[in-house]
C-alpha positions as CSV (number, residue, x, y, z in Angstrom):
1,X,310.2,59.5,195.0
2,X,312.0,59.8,198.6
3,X,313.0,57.3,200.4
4,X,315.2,57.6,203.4
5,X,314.3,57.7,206.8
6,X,311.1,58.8,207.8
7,X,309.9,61.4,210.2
8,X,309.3,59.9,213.7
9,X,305.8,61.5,213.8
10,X,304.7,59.1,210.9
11,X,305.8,56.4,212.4
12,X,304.3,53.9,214.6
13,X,306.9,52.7,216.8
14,X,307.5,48.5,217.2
15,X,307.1,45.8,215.1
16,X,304.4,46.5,212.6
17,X,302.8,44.3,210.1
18,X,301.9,44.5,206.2
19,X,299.1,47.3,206.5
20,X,301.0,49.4,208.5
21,X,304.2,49.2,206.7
22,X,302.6,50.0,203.5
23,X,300.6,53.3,205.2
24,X,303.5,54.7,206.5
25,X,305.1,54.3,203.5
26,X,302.3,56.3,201.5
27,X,302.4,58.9,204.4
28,X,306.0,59.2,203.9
29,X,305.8,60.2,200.1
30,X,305.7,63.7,199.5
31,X,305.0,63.2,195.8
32,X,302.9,61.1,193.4
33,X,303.5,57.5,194.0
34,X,302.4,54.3,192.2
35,X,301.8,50.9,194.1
36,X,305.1,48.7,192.4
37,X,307.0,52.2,194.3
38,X,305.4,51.3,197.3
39,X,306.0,48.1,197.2
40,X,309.4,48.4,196.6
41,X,310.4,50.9,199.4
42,X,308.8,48.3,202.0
43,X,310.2,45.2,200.7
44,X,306.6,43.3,199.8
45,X,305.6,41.6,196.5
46,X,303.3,43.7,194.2
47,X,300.3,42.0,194.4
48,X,300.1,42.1,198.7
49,X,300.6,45.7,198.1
50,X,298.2,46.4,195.7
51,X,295.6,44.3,198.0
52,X,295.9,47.2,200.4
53,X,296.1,50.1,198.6
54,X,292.8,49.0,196.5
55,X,291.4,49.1,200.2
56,X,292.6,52.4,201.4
57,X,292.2,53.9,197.8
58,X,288.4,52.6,197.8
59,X,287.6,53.7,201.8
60,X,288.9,57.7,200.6
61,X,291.9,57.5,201.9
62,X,294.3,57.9,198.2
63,X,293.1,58.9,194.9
64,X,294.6,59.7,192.0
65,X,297.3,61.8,191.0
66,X,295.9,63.7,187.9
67,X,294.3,61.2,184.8
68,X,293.5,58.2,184.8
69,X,296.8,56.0,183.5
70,X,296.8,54.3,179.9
71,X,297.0,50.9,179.6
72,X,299.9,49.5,180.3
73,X,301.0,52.6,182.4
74,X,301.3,52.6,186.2
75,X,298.6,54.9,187.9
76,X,300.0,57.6,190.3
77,X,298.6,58.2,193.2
78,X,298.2,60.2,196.4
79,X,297.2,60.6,200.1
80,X,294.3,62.4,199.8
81,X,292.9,61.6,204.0
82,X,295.3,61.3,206.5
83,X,294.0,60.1,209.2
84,X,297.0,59.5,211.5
85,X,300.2,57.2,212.2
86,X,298.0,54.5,212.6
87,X,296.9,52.2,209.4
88,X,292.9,52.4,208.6
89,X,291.4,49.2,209.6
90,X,289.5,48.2,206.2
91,X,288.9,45.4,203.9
92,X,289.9,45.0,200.6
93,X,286.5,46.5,199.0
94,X,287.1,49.9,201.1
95,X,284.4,49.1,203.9
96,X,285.3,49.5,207.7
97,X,286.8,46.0,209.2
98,X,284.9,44.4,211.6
99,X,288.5,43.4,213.2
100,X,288.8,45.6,216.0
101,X,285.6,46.1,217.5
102,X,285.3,43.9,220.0
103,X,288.2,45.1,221.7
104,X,287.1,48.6,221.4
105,X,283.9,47.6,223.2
106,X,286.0,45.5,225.7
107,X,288.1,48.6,226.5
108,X,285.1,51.0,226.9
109,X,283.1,49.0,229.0
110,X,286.6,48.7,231.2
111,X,286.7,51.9,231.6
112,X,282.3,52.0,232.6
113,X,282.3,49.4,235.0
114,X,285.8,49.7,236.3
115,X,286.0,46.3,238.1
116,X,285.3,43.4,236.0
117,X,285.5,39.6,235.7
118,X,286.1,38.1,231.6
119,X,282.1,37.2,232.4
120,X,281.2,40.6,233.0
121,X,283.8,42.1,230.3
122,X,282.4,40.1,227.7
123,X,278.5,40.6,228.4
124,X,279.0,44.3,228.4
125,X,281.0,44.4,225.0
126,X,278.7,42.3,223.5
127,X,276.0,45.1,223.2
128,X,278.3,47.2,221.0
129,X,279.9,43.8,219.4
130,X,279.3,40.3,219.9
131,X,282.4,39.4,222.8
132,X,283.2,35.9,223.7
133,X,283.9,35.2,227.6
134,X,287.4,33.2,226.4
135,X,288.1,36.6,223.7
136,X,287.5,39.0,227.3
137,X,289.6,36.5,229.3
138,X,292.3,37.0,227.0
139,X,292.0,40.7,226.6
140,X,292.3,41.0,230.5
141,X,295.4,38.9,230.7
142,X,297.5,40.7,227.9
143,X,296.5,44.2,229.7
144,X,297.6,42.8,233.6
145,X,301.0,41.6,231.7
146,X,301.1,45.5,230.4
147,X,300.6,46.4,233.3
148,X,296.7,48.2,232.8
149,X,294.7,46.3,234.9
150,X,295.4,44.7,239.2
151,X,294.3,41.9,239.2
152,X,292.3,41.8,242.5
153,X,290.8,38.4,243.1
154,X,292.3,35.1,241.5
155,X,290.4,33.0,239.8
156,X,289.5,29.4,241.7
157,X,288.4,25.8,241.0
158,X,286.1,23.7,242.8
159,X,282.5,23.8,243.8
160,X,283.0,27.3,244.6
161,X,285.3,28.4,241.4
162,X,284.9,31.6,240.4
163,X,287.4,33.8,237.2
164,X,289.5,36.1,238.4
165,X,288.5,40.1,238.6
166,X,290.4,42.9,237.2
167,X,290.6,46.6,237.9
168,X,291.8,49.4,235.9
169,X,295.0,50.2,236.9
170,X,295.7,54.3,238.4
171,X,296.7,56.3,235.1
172,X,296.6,53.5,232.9
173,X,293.3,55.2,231.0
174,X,295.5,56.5,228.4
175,X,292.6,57.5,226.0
176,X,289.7,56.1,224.0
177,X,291.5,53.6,221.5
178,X,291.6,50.3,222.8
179,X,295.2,48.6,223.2
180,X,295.6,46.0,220.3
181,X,297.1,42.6,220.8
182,X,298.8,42.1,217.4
183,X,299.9,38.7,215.8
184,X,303.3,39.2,216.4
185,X,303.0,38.8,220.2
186,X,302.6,42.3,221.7
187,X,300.2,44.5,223.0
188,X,300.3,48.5,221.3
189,X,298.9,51.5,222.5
190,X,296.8,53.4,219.6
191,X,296.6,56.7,222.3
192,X,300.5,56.2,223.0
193,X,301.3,55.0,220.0
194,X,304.3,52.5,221.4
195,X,304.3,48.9,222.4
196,X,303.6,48.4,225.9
197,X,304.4,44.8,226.1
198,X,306.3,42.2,224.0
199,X,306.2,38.6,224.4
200,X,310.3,38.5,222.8
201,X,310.9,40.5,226.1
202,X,308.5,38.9,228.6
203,X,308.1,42.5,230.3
204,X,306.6,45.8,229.8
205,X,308.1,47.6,226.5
């Protein structure tokens, strides 16, 4: 079962974490493939990697590769749904994870009301899925360090304080999947499929 490099197109470029290691690794197999294989070719212990692919094997995305194994046996598998470079967000029982949809609604309503404060971010998300003003806030800054949003009025304290308003930045509407901040410290692009900012390099990627 192949290892070796894999084709750019099924990869998503920057740092990546567990899920998406172990997707691209299922995309990369052009044959069967069972889960200890999987494991293996990404460098993960067994039992993370079976916690995934019970997910994605559950949600539609891999089946089985011809019977069901004997006990004992390991079962072989295969992508049955490919639905792109990037890993499907879903829990360990298959269903859709609610991780993720907050910052899609914060990333539409961007694009609706163009100028925004973190206030008026999160209000607006919050009628697609429930948005805190300190989760919008934070949102806003990791996109003005990318680069997507101007910040055109500064936030101020005092009797008259106020947070600061963003705008969209010219050309930075790169299509309808929100950026992600991901654990490791960096902002990706889902339409670009690239990191656009990384904390390790304190500048746009």
């Amino acid at each position: 079962m192949g290892a070796g490099r894999k084709p750019i197109h099924l990869e998503m470029k920057g740092i990546k974490d567990n899920r998406q290691r172990i997707w691209e690794a299922v995309r990369s197999e052009q044959r069967p493939f069972t889960v200890q294989h999987i494991a293996w070719s990404v460098d993960l212990d067994l039992e993370t990697t079976r916690y995934c692919i019970q997910g994605l094997q559950r949600a539609g995305f891999i089946g089985l590769a011809g019977e069901k194994a004997t006990r004992g046996k390991e079962q072989l598998l295969v992508l049955v749904k490919d639905c792109g470079v990037e890993a499907p967000a879903v829990t360990r029982t298959g269903k859709p994870s609610a991780m993720g949809l907050g910052t899609e609604a914060m990333w539409r309503s961007l694009r609706i009301l163009g100028e925004v404060s973190a206030d008026e971010l999160a209000a607006q998300a919050s009628v697609s899925a429930k948005t805190t003003q300190r989760t919008a806030s934070s949102y806003l800054l990791w996109l003005h360090r990318a680069g997507y949003v101007i910040e055109i009025s500064p936030a101020a304290t005092g009797p008259r304080g106020r947070t600061a308003r963003y705008r969209l930045a010219p050309g930075k509407y790169t299509g309808p999947r929100a950026p992600m901040i991901q654990r490791i410290g960096q902002l990706y692009d889902p339409n670009l499929g690239e990191v656009v900012y990384s904390q390790m390099e304190g500048a746009q990627a």
